[in-house]
C-alpha positions in Angstrom: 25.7 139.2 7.2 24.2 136.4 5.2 24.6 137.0 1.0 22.2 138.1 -0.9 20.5 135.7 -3.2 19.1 136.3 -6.5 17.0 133.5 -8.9 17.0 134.8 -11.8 14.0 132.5 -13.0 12.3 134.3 -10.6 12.4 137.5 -13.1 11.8 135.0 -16.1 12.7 131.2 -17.2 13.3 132.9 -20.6 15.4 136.1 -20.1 16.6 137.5 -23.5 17.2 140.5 -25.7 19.1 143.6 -24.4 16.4 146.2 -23.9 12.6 146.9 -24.0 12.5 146.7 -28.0 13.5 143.0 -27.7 10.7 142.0 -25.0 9.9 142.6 -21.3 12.5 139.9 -19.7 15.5 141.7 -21.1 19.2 142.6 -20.2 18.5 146.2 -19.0 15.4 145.6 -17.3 17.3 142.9 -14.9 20.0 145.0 -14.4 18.1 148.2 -13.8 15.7 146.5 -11.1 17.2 143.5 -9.9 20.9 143.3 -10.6 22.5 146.6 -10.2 20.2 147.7 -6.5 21.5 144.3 -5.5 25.4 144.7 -6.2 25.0 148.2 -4.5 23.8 146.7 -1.4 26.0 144.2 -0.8 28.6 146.8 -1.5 27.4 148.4 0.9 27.1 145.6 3.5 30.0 144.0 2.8 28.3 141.2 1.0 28.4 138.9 -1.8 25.7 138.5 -4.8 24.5 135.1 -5.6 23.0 134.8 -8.6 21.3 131.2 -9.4 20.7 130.1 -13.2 18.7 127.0 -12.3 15.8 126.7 -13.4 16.1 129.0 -16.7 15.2 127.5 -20.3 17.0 129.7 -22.6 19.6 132.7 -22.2 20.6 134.8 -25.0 24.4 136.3 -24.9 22.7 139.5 -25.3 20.8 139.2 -21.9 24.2 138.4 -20.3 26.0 141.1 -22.0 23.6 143.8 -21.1 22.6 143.0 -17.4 26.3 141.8 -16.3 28.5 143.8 -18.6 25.9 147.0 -18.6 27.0 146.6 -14.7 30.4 147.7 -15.7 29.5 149.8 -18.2 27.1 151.8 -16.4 29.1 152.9 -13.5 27.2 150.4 -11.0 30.9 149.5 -9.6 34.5 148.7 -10.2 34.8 145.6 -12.8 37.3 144.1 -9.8 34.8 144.6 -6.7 32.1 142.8 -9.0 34.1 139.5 -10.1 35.3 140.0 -6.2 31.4 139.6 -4.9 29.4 138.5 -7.8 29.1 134.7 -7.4 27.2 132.3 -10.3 25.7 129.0 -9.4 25.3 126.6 -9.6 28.7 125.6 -9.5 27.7 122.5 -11.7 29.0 121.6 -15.0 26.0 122.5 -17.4 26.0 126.0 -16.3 30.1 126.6 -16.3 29.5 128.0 -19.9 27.3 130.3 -18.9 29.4 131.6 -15.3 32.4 132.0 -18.3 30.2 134.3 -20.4 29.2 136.3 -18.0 32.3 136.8 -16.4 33.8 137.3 -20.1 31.4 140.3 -20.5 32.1 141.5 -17.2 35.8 141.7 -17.8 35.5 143.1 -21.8 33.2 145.8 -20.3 34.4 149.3 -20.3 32.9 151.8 -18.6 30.9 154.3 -20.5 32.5 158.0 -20.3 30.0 161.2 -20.0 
């Protein structure tokens, strides 16, 4: 099965803020519609996520923190099975920063506890 592939300038060219009170194109909202269904299908079809940053102006840490960590953080899956299938591109070297980031939030994540 081919992966699944996700633009995020498609959602917005200028994703930022970690929830609603910081604007429309933020963390949660990406995570909560886009991000999260899309990690639990490729779980599900033993698949890899590709997300693509080209074509975004601006990204704020708190975005990143929010959709990728929140992924951890909210119980979507393992932190292991999502550096295992989540892939970032391009694999260029203007957007390695950004692939580092998210994996650091990813991997400082802890999952939340009821």
């Amino acid at each position: 099965m081919d992966d699944i592939m996700l633009r995020l300038a498609d959602f917005s060219r200028f994703p930022s803020g970690r929830d609603d009170t910081d604007g429309t194109y933020n963390g949660k909202r990406y995570r909560e519609e886009i991000l999260a269904p899309a990690i639990k299908l490729a779980i599900k079809n033993n698949q890899n996520v590709k997300v693509s940053l080209e074509d975004v102006l601006n990204f704020g840490s708190s975005f990143f923190e929010e959709a990728f960590g929140g992924l951890v953080r909210k119980n979507i899956a393992k932190k292991e099975k999502i550096l295992d299938i989540l892939k970032i591109e391009p694999d260029t070297t203007p957007y390695e920063r950004y692939r580092s980031v998210i994996i650091k939030h990813i991997k400082n994540a802890k999952p939340e506890t009821c």
